[in-house]
C-alpha positions in Angstrom: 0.0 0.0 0.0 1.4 3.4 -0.9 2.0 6.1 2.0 -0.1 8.4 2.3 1.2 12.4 1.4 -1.0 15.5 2.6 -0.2 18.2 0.0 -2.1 21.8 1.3 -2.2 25.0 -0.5 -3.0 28.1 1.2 -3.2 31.4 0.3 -1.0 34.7 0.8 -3.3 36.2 2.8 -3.0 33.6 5.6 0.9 32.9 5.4 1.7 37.2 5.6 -0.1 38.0 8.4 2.3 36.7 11.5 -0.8 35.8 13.7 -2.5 33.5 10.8 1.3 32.2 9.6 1.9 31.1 13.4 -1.3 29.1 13.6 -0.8 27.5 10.2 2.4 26.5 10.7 1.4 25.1 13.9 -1.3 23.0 12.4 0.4 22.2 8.7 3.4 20.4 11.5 0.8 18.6 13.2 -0.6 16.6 10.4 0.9 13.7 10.6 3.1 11.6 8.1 4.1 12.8 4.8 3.3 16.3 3.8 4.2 19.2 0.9 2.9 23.0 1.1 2.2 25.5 -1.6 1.6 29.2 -1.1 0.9 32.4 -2.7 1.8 35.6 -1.7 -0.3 38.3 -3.2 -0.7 41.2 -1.2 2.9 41.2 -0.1 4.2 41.4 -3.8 1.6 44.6 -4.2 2.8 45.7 -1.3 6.5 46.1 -1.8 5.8 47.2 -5.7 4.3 50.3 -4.3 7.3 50.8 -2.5 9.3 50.5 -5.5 7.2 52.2 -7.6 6.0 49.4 -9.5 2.1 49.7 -11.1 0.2 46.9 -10.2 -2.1 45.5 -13.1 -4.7 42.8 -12.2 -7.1 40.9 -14.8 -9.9 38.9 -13.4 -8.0 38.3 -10.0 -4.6 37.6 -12.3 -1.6 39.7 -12.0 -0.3 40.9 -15.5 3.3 40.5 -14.8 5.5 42.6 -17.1 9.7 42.9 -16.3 9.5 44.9 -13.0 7.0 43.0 -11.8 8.8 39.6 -12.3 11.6 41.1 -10.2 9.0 42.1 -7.1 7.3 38.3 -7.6 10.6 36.8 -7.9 11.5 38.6 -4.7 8.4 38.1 -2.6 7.1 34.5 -3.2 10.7 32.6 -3.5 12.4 34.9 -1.3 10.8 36.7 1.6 7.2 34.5 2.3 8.1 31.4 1.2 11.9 31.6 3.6 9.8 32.8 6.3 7.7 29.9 6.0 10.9 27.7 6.0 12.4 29.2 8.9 8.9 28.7 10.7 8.5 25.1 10.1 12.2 24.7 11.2 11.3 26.2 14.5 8.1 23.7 14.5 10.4 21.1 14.3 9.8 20.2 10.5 12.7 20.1 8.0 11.7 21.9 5.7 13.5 22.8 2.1 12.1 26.0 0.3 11.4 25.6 -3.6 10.2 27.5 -6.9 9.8 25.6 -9.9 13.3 26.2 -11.2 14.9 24.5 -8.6 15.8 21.0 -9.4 13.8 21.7 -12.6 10.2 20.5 -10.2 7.8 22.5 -12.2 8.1 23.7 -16.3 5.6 26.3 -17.9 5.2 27.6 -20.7 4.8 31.2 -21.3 0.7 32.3 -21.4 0.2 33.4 -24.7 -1.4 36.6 -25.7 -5.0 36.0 -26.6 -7.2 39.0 -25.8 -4.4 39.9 -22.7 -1.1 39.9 -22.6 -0.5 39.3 -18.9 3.9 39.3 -19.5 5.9 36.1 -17.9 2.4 34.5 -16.7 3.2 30.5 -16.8 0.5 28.1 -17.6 2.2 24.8 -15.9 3.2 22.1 -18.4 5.2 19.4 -16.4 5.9 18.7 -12.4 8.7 16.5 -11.9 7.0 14.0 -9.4 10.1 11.8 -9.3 12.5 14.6 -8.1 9.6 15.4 -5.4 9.3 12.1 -3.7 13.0 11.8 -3.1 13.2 14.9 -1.1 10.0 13.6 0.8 11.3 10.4 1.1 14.1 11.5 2.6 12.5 13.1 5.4 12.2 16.7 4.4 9.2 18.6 3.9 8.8 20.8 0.1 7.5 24.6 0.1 6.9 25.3 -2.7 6.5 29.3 -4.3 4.3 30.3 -6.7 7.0 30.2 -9.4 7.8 28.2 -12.2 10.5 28.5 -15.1 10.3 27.7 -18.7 13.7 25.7 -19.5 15.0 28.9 -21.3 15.8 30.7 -18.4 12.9 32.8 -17.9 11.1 32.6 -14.3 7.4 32.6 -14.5 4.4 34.0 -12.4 2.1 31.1 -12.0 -0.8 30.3 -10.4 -1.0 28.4 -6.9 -3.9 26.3 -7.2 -2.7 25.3 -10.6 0.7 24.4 -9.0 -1.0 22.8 -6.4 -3.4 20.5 -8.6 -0.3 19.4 -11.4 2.1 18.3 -8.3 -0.8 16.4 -6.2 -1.5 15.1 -10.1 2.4 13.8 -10.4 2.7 12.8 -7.0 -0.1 10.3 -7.1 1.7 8.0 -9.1 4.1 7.3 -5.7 1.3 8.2 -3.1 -2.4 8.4 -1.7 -2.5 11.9 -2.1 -4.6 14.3 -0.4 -4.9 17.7 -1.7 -6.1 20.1 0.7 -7.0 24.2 -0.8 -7.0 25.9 2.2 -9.7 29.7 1.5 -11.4 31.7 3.7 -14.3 29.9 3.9 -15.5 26.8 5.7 -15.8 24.8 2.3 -18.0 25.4 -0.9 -21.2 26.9 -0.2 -25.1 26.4 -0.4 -25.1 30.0 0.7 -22.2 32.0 0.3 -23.1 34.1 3.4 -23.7 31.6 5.6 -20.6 29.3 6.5 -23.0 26.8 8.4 -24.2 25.5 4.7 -21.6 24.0 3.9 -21.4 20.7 1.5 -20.0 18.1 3.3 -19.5 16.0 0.4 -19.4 16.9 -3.3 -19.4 14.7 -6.7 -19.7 15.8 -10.5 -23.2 15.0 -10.7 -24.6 17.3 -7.6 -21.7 19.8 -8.6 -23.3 20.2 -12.1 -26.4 20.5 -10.6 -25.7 22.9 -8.6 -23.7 24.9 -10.7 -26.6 25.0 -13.3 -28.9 26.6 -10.7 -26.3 29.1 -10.0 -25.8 28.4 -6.4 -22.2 27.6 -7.1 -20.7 30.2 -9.3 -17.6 32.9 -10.0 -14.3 31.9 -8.8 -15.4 28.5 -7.1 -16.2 26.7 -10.3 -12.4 26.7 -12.0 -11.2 25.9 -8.4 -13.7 22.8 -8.4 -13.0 21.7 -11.8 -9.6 21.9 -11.4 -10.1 19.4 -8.1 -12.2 17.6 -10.3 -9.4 17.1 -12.6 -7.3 15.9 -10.0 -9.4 13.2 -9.2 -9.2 12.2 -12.6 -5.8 11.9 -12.7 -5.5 9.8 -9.3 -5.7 12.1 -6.7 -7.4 9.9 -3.9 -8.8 13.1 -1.8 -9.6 16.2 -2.4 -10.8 18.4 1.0 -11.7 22.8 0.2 -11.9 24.1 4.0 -10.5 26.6 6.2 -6.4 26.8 7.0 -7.8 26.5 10.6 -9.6 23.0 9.8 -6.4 21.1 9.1 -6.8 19.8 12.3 -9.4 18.4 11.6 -9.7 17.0 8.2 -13.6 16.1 8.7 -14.3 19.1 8.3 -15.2 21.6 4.8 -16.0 20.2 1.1 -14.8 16.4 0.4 -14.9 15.6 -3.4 -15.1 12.6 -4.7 
């Protein structure tokens, strides 16, 4: 029977502020056995391109990335969030190795191409290297992994963290039971998204459908859920949506299946 690996993305908005960070960290080092973490990093990267001077552009909740920008991304998610992070986990007791997709060569993209946007060195992810992955876990140590990929040529690219999340939870499940675990601020998908005690317990294609043609499940949940979806597909044995405080308890939020 394959071990089991708990891979958990969570967003920048919980690993920047030092209160939220602590408690994660906390939690992420008590789940037991083999674990990975992605993260984002958002609002730090805005953050520090005021500072600099740097115009932030966002499309549809993506950030166009043009040279400058690269340099505050490059910065901010491999450098200052994702070493804090590190040096947290350390401190919990967790050896932990920080990563962006160039390292080791883990994660390839390719270069978003210009359709109606050009959103600059955006990656779309187009290979994870699961092989390279399960020899750092095997050998004890814990990945981090930045919301940065490359694209073979030398270029670093600004890709998405769910994306990320789903392709390595998709590569991994070839040498594990994988759980993939996207960590929002709610307490799972919704019946009613302002109500956190209507939450679906358990979700499958054919309700999701269903409730996605009725409109009760809309915007920026239904390419989170298909890309779940898609993990399943590929092998992923679990897929939980919950809270970053629920992960100690993994009853808890959306299951899909």
């Amino acid at each position: 029977m394959a071990d089991k690996l708990t891979i958990v993305k969570v967003g920048g908005k919980i690993v920047e502020a030092p209160d939220t960070l602590a408690r994660l960290l906390a939690d992420f080092a008590a789940i037991p056995g083999k674990k990975l973490l992605v993260h984002g990093g958002g609002r730090s990267a805005t953050q520090l391109a005021s500072r600099l001077g740097v115009e932030t552009v966002m499309v549809e909740g993506r950030r166009v990335t043009d040279d400058a920008m690269l340099e505050v991304v490059t910065m901010v998610y491999g450098g200052l969030v994702n070493k804090r992070i590190v040096a947290g986990l350390q401190a919990s007791g967790i050896n932990a190795i920080g990563l962006t997709g160039a390292d080791m060569d883990v994660i390839r993209s390719v270069k978003r191409p210009v359709k109606d946007i050009d959103y600059g060195w955006v990656g779309d992810v187009s290979r994870v290297d699961g092989d390279a992955l399960a020899r750092i876990i095997d050998s004890g140590v814990v990945p981090v992994i930045a919301p940065l990929t490359h694209d073979g040529h030398g270029h670093i690219l600004n890709t998405n963290a769910d994306t990320m999340a789903g392709a390595t939870a998709c590569a991994l499940a070839r040498h594990y039971e994988v759980r993939l675990v996207f960590c929002f601020e709610k307490e799972g998908v919704l019946l009613d998204e302002n109500d956190d005690s209507t939450v679906i317990g358990s979700l499958d294609r054919v309700r999701y459908a269903d409730l996605k043609s009725k409109g009760i499940i809309v915007g920026g949940m239904i390419p989170k859920l298909d890309n779940a979806f898609a993990t399943i597909d590929a092998g992923v044995a679990e897929v939980v949506i919950t809270k970053a405080s629920n992960l100690v308890d993994m009853s808890r939020g959306t299951h899909l299946f």
